[in-house]
C-alpha positions, 0 to 999 in steps of 0.5 A, spaced: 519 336 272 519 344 274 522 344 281 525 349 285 531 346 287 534 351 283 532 357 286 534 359 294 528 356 297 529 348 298 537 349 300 534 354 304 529 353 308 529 345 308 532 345 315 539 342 316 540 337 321 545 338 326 551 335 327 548 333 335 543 327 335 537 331 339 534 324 341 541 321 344 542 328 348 533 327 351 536 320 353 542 322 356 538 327 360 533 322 362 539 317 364 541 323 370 535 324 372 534 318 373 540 318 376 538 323 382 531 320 383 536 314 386 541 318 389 534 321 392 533 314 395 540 313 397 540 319 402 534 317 405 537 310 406 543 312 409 538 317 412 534 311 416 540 307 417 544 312 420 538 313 425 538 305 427 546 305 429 545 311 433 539 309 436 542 301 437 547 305 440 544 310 445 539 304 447 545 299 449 548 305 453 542 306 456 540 299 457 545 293 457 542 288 459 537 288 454 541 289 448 547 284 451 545 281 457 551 285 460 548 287 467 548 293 469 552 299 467 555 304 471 555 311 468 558 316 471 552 321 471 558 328 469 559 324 462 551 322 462 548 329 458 555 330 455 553 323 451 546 325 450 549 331 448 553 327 442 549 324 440 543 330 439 550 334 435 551 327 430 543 327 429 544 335 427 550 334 424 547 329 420 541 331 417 543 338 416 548 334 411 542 330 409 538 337 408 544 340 404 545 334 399 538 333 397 537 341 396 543 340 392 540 334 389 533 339 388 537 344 385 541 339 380 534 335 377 531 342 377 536 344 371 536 338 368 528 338 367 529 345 364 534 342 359 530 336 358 525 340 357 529 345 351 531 338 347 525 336 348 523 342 343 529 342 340 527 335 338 521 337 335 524 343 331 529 339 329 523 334 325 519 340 322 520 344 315 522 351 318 518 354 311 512 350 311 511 347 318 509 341 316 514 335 318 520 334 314 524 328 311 528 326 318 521 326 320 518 321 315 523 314 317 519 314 322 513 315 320 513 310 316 516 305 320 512 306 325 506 306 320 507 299 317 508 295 323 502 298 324 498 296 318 503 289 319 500 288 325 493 290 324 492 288 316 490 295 315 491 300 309 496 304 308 497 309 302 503 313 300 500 319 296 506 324 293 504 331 292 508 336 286 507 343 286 506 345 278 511 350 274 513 352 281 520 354 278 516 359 273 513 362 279 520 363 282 523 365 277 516 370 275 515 373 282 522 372 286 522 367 291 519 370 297 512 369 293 515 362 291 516 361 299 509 364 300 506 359 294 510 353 299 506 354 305 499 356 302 500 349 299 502 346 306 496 349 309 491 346 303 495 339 305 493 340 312 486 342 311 484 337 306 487 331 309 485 328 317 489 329 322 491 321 323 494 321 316 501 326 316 503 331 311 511 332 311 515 336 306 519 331 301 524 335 298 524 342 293 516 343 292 515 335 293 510 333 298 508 326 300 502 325 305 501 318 308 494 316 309 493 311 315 488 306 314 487 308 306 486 303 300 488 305 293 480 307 292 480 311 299 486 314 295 483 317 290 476 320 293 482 324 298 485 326 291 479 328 289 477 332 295 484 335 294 482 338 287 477 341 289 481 345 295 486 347 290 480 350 285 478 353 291 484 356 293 485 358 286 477 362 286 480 365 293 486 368 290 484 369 283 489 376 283 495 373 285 496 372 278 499 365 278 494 358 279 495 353 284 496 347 281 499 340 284 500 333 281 499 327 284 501 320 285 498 315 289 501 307 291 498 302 297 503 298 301 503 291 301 504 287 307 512 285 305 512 290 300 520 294 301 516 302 302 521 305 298 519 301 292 512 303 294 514 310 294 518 310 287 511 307 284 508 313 288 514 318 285 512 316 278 505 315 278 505 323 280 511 324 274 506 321 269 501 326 271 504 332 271 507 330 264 500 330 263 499 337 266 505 340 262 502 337 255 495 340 256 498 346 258 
């Protein structure tokens, strides 16, 4: 098979993932702001609970008798305002307390949803190729992890299709492998227009893409493939002075229920090898 892998392009653009896991970082953030949410509350419940002490205290000062059944109680009337004036001092002590904490929580949530926000993105970055644009390996465990529970669940088709640009290695080696790299996004870009949104087009390796086609049999799978030709010689009319063609081989294999997906995968791999030996003979 041609590949690029020999040239700059796949080692350099394929995205090296990060020693840090974006995902356990977004669910480390969720976790404190979660945290102050209930901190939140926690203010406003001593808030409440505060305010009822103090007002238990003022009334059974004020009215013994209805608190305690004690009578009576005699006040001297020069300590009266300077018991009103306690506890209207504890009252503002208190809620300016209450009203810097919760600024303070304010503050502290606010820079942590920017954070969660930059991970957020980072996350996203960290699953999408940086050349192509398209999803990146990382990316595809998931898809089809989710995808074939999914077809378990409901009994729908689901098809994986593999995708190989032809003599890549000569374009590189022809015209440098900024046109290479060029010849990478063109072919994602025929990709992503060719197939619908719901199936989702990730960059295998090198110059391998793979497509997996939601809620398609294997004959649904060749008429996109053919849908696919007929793009690739439209796009070879548009670009007819780039002085190389575009051409992709392709293999397709549908998954059954119970089906190990990477063994799904391998018949999909060779049945596009078997097609591109195909081309190369021709040629």
């Amino acid at each position: 098979m041609e590949s690029g892998q020999q040239g700059s392009n796949p080692d350099r653009d394929q995205g090296e993932v990060e020693n840090s896991n974006p995902r356990m970082e977004l669910a480390e953030v969720s976790k404190e702001i979660r945290a102050m949410e209930g901190r939140d509350l926690e203010l406003w419940g001593i808030g409440l609970l505060v305010f009822v002490v103090l007002s238990a205290g003022f009334i059974a000062l004020v009215l013994p008798n209805w608190m305690w059944g004690l009578g009576s109680m005699r006040i001297e009337g020069r300590y009266l305002p300077q018991l009103i004036f306690g506890f209207i001092v504890l009252i503002i002590l208190f809620n300016a307390y209450i009203i810097q904490q919760r600024r303070a929580l304010a503050r502290t949530r606010d820079q942590l949803l920017l954070e969660l926000m930059r991970r957020e993105a980072a996350e996203k970055l960290s699953l999408v190729d940086p050349l192509t644009e398209v999803y990146n390996r990382r990316f595809l465990d998931q898809v089809i992890e989710k995808e074939i529970n999914r077809a378990d669940r409901h009994g729908t088709d689901l098809t994986f299709l593999m995708v190989d640009v032809d003599q890549f290695k000569s374009v590189n080696s022809r015209f440098g492998h900024l046109v290479g790299d060029k010849l990478l996004k063109q072919v994602a870009e025929v990709l992503k227009s060719t197939f619908r949104a719901s199936d989702t087009v990730v960059r295998f390796g090198g110059d391998e893409f793979m497509v997996v086609l939601t809620e398609t049999n294997d004959a649904q799978g060749q008429l996109a493939v053919a849908r696919l030709v007929k793009r690739v010689d439209r796009w070879n009319r548009e670009n007819s002075g780039a002085g190389f063609d575009m051409s992709l081989s392709c293999g397709l294999a549908s998954y059954v229920k119970g089906t190990d997906p990477k063994e799904v995968i391998r018949a999909a791999d060779e049945r596009m090898y078997f097609h591109k030996a195909r081309h190369a003979a021709a040629r």
